[in-house]
C-alpha positions in Angstrom: -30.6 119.7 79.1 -29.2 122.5 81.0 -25.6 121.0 80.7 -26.0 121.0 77.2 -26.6 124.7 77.0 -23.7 125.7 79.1 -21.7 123.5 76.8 -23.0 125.0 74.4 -22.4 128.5 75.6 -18.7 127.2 76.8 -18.0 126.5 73.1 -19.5 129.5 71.7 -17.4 131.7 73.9 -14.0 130.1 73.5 -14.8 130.2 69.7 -15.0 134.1 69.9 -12.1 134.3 71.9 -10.4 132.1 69.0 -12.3 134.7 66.6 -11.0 138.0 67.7 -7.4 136.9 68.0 -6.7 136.8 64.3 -6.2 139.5 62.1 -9.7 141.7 61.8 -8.8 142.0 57.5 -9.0 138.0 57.5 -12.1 137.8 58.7 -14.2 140.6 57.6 -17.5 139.2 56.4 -16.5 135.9 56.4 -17.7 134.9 60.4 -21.1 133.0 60.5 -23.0 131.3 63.3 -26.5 129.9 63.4 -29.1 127.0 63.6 -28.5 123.6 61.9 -29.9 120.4 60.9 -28.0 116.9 61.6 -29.5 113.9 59.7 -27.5 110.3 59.4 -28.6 107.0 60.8 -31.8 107.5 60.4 -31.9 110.4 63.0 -32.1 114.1 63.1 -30.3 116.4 65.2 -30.9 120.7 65.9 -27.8 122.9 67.0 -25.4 125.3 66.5 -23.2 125.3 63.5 -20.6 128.5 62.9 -17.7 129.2 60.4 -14.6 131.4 61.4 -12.6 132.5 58.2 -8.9 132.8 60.1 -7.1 133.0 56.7 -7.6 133.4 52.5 -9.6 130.4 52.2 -9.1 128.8 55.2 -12.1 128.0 57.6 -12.7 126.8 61.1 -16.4 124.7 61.2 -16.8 124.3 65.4 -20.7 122.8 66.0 -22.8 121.0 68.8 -25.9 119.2 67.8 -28.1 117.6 70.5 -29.5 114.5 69.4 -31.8 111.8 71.6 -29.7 111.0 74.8 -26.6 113.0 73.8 -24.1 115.7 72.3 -21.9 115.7 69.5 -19.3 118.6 69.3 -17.6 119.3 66.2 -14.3 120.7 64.8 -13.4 120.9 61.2 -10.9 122.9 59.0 -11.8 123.6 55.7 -10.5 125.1 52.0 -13.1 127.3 51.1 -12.7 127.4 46.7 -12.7 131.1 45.6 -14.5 130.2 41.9 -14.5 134.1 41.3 -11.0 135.6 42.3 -12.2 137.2 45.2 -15.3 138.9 44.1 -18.6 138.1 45.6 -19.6 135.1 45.4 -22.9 133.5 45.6 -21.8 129.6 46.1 -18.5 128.7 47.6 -17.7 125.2 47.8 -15.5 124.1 50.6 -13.8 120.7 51.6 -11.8 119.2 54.4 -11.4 117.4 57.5 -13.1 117.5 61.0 -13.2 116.0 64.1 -16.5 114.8 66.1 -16.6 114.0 70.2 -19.9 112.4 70.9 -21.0 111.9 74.2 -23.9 110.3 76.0 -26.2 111.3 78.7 -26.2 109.2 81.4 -23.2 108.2 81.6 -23.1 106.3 78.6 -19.7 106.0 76.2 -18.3 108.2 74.5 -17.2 108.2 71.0 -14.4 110.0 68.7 -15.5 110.1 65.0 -12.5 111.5 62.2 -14.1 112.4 58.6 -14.0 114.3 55.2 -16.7 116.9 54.3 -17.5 119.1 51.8 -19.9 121.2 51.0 -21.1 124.3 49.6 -22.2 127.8 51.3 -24.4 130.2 49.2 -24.7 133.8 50.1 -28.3 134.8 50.4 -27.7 138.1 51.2 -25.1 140.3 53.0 -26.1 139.1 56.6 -27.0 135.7 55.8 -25.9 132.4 54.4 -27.2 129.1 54.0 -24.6 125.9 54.2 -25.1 122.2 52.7 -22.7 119.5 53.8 -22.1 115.9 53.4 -19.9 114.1 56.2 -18.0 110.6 55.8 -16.3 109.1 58.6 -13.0 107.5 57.9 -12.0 106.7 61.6 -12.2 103.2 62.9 -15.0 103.9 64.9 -17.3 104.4 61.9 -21.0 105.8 62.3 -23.4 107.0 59.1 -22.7 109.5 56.4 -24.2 113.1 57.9 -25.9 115.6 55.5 -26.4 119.0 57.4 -27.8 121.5 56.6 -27.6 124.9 58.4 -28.4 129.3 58.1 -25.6 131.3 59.1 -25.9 134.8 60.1 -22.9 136.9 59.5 -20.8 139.1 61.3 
C-alpha cells in the first residue's frame, strides 16, 4: 500500500508542475482535485480524481484509483461545453478521450485500456464541485463500462 501512495503522490506532483506552467488566466477557478468513486465489473474502486483547465474548454482528467490487488492511473483530455457563453455555470458537460495503465500487485500483468467519456460537472459552490462520468473502452483490450463519480475541490 505504501507504493501506491507514493505513486500516488508522484502523480499529484508532476500534475502541479504540469498545472503552473500554463497561463494563470487559463486556469483560474477551473483546477479541481479530490476523492472519487470507481464502479465497473462489478467492483468498486476509491482514489484521486483531478481536472486541470489548460485552455477555453479544454481539460486535463489525470486519476489513480486503488482497487483489490492493483492501480489503475488515468489520463484523459476533455471539451468541456460552455452552455452559458462563459458565465457561471452550474452543470458543464464534458466529453473525450482518456487513457488507463492498470497494474497489478504482485507482479501480476499489466494492462493498457483506450476509451470515450463524458460526463457532467456541477458547481456546488465556489470551492467545490461534484463530477459524474461514464467510461467505454474502445481499445482491444476491452474491460467494463466505468461510472465514477467524484468531489472536486477547487483552486
Amino acid at each position: 500500500m505504501n507504493k501506491n501512495i507514493l505513486v500516488a503522490a508522484v502523480i499529484c506532483s508532476s500534475v502541479a508542475v504540469i498545472s503552473t506552467s500554463t497561463s494563470a488566466q487559463a486556469q483560474l477557478g477551473k483546477n479541481t482535485i479530490g476523492p472519487s468513486v470507481l464502479f465497473g465489473s462489478g467492483n468498486s474502486a476509491v482514489g484521486i480524481d483531478s481536472k486541470f483547465g489548460i485552455a477555453d474548454n479544454i481539460s486535463i482528467r489525470p486519476s489513480v484509483y486503488f482497487p483489490n490487488g492493483g492501480t489503475i492511473f488515468g489520463a484523459g483530455l476533455t471539451y468541456d461545453f460552455d452552455l452559458k457563453g462563459g458565465n457561471a455555470n452550474k452543470i458543464t458537460p464534458f466529453a473525450g478521450g482518456l487513457l488507463f495503465i492498470s497494474s497489478a500487485n504482485n507482479g501480476g500483468a499489466s494492462r493498457t485500456d483506450v476509451g470515450i467519456t463524458g460526463g457532467a460537472d456541477f458547481d456546488v459552490s465556489e470551492s467545490i464541485q461534484l463530477k459524474g462520468a461514464i467510461t467505454v473502452p474502445i481499445s482491444s483490450n476491452n474491460s467494463s463500462t466505468l461510472f465514477g463519480i467524484s468531489a472536486g475541490f477547487r483552486f
